[in-house]
C-alpha positions in Angstrom: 23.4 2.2 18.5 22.8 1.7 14.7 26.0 3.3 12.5 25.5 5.6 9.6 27.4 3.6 7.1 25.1 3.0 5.1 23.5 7.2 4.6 22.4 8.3 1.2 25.8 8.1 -1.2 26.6 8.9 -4.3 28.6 5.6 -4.9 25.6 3.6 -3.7 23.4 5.7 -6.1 25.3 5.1 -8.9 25.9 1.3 -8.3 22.0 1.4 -8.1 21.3 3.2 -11.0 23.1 0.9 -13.2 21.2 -2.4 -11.7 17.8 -0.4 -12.1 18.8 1.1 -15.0 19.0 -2.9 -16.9 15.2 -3.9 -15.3 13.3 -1.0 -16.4 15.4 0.0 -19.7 13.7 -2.9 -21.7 10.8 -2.1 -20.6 11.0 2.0 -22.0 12.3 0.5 -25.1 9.9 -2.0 -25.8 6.7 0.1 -24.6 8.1 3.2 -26.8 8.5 0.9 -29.7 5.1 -0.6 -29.2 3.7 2.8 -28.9 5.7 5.0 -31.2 7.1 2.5 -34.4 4.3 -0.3 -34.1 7.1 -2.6 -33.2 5.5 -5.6 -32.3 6.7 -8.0 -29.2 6.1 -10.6 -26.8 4.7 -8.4 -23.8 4.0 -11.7 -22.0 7.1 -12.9 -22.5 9.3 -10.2 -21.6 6.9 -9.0 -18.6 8.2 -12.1 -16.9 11.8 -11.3 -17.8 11.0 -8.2 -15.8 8.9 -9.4 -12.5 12.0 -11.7 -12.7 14.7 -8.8 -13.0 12.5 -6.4 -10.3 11.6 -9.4 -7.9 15.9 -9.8 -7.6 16.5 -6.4 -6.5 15.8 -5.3 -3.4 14.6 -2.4 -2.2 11.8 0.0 -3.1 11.9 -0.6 -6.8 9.3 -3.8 -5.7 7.0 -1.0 -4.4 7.0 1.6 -7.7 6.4 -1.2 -10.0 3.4 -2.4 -8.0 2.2 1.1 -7.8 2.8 1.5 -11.4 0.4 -1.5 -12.1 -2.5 0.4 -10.5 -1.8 3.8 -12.7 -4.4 3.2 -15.2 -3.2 2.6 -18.9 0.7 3.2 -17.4 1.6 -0.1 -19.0 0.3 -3.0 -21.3 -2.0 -5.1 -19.3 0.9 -7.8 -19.6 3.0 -6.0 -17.8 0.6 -4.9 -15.0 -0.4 -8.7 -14.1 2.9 -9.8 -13.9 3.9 -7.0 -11.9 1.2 -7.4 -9.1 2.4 -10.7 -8.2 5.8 -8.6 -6.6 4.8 -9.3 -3.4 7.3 -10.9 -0.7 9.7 -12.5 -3.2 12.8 -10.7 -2.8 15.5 -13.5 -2.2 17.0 -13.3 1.4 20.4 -12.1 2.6 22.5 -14.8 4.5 23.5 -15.7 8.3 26.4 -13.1 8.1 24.7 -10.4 6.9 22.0 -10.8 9.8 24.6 -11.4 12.3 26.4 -8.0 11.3 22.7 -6.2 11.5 22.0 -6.9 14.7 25.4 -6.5 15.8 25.1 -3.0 14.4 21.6 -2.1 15.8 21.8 -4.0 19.4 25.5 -4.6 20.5 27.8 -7.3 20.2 26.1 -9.4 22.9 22.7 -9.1 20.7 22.2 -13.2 21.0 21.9 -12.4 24.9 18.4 -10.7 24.3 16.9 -13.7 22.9 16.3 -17.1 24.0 16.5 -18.3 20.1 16.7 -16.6 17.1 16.6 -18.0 13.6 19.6 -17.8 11.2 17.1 -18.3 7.9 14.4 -15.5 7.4 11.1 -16.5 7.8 9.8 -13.9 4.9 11.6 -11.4 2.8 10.0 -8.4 1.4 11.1 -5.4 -0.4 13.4 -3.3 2.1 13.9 -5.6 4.5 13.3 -9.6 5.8 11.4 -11.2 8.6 13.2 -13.6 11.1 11.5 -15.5 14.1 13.0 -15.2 17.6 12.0 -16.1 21.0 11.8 -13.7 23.9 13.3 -14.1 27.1 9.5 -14.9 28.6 8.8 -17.2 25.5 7.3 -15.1 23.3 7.3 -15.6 19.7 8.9 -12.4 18.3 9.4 -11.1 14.7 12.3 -9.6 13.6 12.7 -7.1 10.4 15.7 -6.1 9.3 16.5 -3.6 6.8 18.6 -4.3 4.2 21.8 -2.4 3.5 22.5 0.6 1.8 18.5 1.1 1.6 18.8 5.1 1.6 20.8 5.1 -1.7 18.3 2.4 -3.2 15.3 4.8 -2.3 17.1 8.3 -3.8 18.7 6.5 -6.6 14.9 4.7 -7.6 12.8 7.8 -7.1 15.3 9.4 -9.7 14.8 6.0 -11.8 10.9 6.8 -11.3 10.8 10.5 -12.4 12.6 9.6 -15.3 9.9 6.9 -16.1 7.2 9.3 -15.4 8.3 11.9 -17.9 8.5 9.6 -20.4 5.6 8.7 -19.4 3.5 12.1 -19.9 5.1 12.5 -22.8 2.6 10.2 -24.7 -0.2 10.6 -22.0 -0.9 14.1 -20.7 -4.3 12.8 -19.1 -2.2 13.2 -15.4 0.2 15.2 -14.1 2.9 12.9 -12.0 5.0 15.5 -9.7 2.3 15.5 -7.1 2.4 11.4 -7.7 5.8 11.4 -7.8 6.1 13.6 -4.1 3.8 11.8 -2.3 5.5 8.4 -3.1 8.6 9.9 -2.6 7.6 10.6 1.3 6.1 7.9 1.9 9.2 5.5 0.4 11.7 7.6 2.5 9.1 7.4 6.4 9.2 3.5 5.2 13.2 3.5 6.2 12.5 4.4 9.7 11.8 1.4 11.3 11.6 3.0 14.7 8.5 5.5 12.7 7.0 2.3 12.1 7.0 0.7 15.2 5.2 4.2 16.6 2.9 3.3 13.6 1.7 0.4 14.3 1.1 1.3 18.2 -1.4 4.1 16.4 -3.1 0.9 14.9 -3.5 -0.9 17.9 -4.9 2.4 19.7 -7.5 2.9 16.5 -8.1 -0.7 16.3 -8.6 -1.6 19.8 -12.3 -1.7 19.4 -12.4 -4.3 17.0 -11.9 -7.7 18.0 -11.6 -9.5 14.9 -8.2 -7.8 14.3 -5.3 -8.5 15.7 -2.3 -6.5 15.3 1.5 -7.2 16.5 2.8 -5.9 19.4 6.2 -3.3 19.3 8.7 -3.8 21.3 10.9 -0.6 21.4 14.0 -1.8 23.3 15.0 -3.9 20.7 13.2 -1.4 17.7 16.0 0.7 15.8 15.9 2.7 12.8 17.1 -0.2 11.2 15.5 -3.4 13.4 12.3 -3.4 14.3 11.2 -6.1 16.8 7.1 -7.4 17.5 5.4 -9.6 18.4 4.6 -12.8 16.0 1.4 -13.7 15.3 -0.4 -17.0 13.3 -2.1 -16.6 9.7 -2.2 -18.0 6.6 -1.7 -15.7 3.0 -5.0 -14.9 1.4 -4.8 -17.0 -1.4 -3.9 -20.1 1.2 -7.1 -19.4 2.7 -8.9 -18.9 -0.9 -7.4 -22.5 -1.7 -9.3 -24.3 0.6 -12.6 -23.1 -0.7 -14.0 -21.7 2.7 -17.5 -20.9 2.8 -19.6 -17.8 1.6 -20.0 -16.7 5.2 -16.3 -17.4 6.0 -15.2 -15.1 2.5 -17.7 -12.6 4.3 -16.9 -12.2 7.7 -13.3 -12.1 6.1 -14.3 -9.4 3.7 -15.8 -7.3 6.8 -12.9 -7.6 9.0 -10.7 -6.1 6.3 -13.2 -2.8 5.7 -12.8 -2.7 9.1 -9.1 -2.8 9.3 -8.6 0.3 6.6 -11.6 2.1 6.8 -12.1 2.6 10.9 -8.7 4.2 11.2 -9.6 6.4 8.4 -13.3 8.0 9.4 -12.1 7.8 13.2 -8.7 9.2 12.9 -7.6 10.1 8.8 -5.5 7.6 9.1 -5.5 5.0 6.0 -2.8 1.8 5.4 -1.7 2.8 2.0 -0.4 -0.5 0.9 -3.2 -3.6 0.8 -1.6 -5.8 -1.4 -1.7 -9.6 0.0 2.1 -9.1 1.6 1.0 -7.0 4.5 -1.6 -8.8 6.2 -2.9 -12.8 6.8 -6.2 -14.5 7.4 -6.9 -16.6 10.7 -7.2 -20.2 9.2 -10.4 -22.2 8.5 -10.0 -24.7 11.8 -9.3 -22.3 14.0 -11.8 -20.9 16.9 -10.9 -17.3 15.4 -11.3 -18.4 11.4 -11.9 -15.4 9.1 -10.3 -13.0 11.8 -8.0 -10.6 9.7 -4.1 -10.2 10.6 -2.8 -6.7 9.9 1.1 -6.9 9.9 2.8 -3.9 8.2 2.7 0.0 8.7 5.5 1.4 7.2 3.4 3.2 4.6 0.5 4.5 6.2 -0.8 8.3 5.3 -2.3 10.5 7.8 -4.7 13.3 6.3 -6.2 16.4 7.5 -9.8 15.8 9.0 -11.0 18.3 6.2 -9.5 15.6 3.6 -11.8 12.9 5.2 -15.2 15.4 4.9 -14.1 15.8 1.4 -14.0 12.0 1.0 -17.8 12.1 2.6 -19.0 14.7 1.1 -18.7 13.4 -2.3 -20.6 10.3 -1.1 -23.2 12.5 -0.7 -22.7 14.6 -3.7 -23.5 11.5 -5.3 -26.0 9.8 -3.0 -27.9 13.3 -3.8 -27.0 14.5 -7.4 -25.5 17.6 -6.0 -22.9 18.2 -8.6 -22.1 22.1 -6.4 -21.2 19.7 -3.5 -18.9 17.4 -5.9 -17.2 20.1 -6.9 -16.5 21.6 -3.3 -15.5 18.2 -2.4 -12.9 17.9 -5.3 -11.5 21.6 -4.5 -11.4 20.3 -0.8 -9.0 17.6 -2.0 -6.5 20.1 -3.5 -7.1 18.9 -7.5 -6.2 21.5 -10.1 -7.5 21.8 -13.7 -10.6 21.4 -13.5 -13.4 22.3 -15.2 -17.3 21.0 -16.2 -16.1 18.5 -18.4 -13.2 16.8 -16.0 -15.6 17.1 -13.4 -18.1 14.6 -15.5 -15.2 12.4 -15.9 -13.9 12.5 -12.3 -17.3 11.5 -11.4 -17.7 8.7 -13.6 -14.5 7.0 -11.5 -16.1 8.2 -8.0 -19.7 6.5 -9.3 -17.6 3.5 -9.7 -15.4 3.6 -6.6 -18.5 4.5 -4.5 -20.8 2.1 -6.1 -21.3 -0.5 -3.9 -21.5 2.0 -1.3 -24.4 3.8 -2.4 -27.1 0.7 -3.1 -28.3 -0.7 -0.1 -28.6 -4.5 -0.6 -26.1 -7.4 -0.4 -23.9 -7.6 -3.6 -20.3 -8.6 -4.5 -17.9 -4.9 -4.6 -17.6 -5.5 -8.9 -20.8 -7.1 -10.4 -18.8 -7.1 -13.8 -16.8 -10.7 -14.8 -13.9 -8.6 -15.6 -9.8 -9.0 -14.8 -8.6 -6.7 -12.6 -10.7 -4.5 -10.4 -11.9 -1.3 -11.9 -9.1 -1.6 -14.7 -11.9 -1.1 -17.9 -13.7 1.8 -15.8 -10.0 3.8 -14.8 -8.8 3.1 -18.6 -11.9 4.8 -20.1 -12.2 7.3 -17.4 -8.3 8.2 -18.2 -8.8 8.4 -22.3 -11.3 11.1 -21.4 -9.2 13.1 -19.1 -6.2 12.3 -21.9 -8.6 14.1 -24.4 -9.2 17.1 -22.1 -6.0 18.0 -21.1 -3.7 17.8 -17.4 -5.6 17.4 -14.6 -3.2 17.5 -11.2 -4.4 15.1 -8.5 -3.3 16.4 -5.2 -0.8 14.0 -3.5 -3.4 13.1 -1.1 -5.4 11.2 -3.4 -2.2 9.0 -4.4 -2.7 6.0 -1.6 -6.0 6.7 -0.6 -6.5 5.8 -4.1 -5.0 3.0 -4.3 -6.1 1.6 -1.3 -9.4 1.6 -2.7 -8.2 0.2 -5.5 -6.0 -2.7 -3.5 -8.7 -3.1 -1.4 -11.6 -3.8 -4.1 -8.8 -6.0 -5.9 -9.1 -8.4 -2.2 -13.0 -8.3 -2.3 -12.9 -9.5 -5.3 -10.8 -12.4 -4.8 -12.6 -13.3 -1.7 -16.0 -12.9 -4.2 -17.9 -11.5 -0.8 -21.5 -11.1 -0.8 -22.1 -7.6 1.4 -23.9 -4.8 2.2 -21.3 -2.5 1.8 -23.8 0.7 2.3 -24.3 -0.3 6.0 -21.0 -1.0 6.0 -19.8 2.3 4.9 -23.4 3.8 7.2 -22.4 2.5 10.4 -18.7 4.2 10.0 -20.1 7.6 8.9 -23.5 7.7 11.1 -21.7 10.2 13.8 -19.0 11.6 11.9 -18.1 15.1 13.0 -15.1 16.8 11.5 -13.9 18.5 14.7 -14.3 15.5 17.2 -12.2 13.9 14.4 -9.5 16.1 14.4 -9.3 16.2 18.5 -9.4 12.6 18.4 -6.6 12.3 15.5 -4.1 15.0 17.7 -4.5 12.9 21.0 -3.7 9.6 19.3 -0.3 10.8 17.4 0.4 12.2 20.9 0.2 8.9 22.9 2.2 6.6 20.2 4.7 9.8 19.7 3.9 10.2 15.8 3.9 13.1 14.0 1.3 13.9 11.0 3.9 15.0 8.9 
């Protein structure tokens, strides 16, 4: 029932290039003139000017910029903090706008299908914003609505973001963006499809089933469009709520477990990985409640399904490592798809991987960064990339783009939460029967059930 008014256009490119084109062009010239003429200026300053100018557009410009904050040494340290707080703080659109949305998506006689509905969202986010309804049998629902004239947003930003990213090689050759640039590209264009999502988050309810510390909303596909989709509500508090109320060691702990669980049993089950961790996309059961330190998983528009020979790759570089087989790291690299490499990036790469896998490999209880220091793994990726910088372009495959970064999102919570874990059984009791082919059956039947392709 949902019009096409609002397809890719060139008018609604243009309109967006000129909005994008005022947030990000201070930033080129003021990181150039840092760089290039010495130019000294208040990064602090004018890094909130710029969280202030992103956090007012909407769209998919909120997501590059926090991905940008997680390419190492992509911007001044400034910059990166302020942009990581671009979480849910879009502004919202107004009654008439949600009125003509549903309209569009359900019929005129939309209201009908509720028994309430809320006029003000309840969150807003970058494509779209969350409003609380009540279903005919009483249950809380949640409705997300895209905003308009999102397809033009997406093309004209991922223009915006190629630009950025030659600009950005052309001081730093340490990686070559096209494969980055791709895979974000996909995964910013499945996040339009509201009705993709909706099949995407009935995958995570079949993977998570199992797991009864996460709870996951409920689809519901008569009133799910491309541009609506409609689910079940469900209770939780943000994660730094939770942090507020200084909770207990055990309570950061079990909290800490349920979220490995959350991203890394769909992943060594299925190859299936949530590609966006950041505190937005998922709550904490409160303190008081019977269920406290149960983990809320909430959004699934950008999740990234990989071949079941990615996910031996991943485990076989554990052991490459576990074992100092450096034949069996380089296998597992290859396996991955990366290009350029040779004995010296290989060192590098595996001074990252020691770091990424460290807590996994020591079996005792520690915290997932031992280091006081900022943001997770920041000083290890920014030495790690002046090395690959000195040895010329290496070209991650676009696999490794939000697996990546979901280590990296997910390390960034553990720290926060400053759990106390045993990661390597952890990461043991997940791998212990892992079996490449049984994965790959098990991935097919599941994309089957929900209707989801791997592409």
């Amino acid at each position: 029932m949902s019009d096409d008014s609002e397809a890719n256009s060139l008018g609604g490119r243009v309109k967006r290039y000129a909005r994008v084109g005022r947030a990000m062009g201070g930033l080129a010239a003021r990181v150039a003139g840092q760089r290039y003429l010495g130019i000294r200026v208040d990064k602090a300053e004018h890094a909130a000017d710029l969280k202030a100018a992103l956090g007012g557009l909407k769209g998919p410009l909120m997501k590059v910029a926090q991905i940008m904050s997680t390419i190492p040494d992509a911007l001044p340290k400034e910059y990166v903090e302020e942009l990581r707080q671009l979480q849910a703080n879009a502004p919202s659109m107004g009654w008439p706008f949600v009125r003509r949305r549903m309209a569009a998506e359900l019929g005129p006689d939309w209201q009908k299908r509720f028994k309430a509905f809320e006029h003000e969202a309840a969150a807003a986010a970058s494509l779209g914003q969350v409003h609380r309804a009540i279903a005919p049998d009483g249950r809380p629902l949640a409705c997300k609505l895209q905003y308009p004239d999102m397809q033009s947003a997406v093309e004209a930003d991922l223009s915006q973001l190629k630009l950025i990213f030659r600009l950005y090689e052309r001081y730093d050759r340490a990686i070559a963006t096209q494969q980055i640039h791709a895979e974000i590209a996909d995964r910013l264009r499945e996040e339009l499809d509201y009705d993709r999502e909706a099949k995407a988050m009935a995958l995570y309810r079949l993977m998570l089933k199992g797991e009864p510390h996460i709870h996951l909303p409920e689809p519901l596909s008569d009133l799910t469009t491309k541009r609506l989709l409609t689910m079940t509500w469900i209770e939780g508090e943000p994660l730094m709520t939770f942090l507020a109320q200084k909770p207990s060691v055990t309570l950061r702990n079990k909290v800490a477990h349920n979220m490995f669980r959350a991203w890394y049993v769909p992943f060594y089950e299925y190859g299936v990985i949530h590609g966006d961790p950041h505190l937005g996309n998922y709550t904490v059961r409160p303190q008081k409640a019977k269920d406290a330190g149960d983990v809320n998983l909430m959004d699934f528009g950008c999740i990234r399904i990989f071949e079941a020979k990615f996910v031996q790759g991943v485990i076989d570089l554990y052991w490459a490592l576990s074992n100092d087989d450096r034949d069996l790291a380089i296998h597992a690299y290859e396996s991955w798809g990366f290009k350029g490499l040779n004995s010296d990036v290989i060192d590098v790469l595996n001074r990252w991987a020691l770091f990424v896998y460290g807590p996994l490999l020591e079996n005792r209880t520690r915290k997932i960064q031992e280091a006081e220091s900022g943001i997770y793994g920041r000083e290890v990726a920014e030495g790690v990339h002046a090395e690959l910088r000195r040895l010329g372009p290496v070209t991650p495959p676009k696999e490794f783009v939000f697996m990546d970064r979901a280590a990296i999102g997910l390390g960034s919570v553990f720290l926060h939460l400053k759990a106390e874990i045993n990661w390597y059984e952890l990461f043991h009791d997940l791998i212990r029967d892992f079996d490449v082919k049984v994965l790959a059956k098990r991935q097919k039947a599941a994309l089957k059930e929900v209707g989801l392709s791997a592409s």
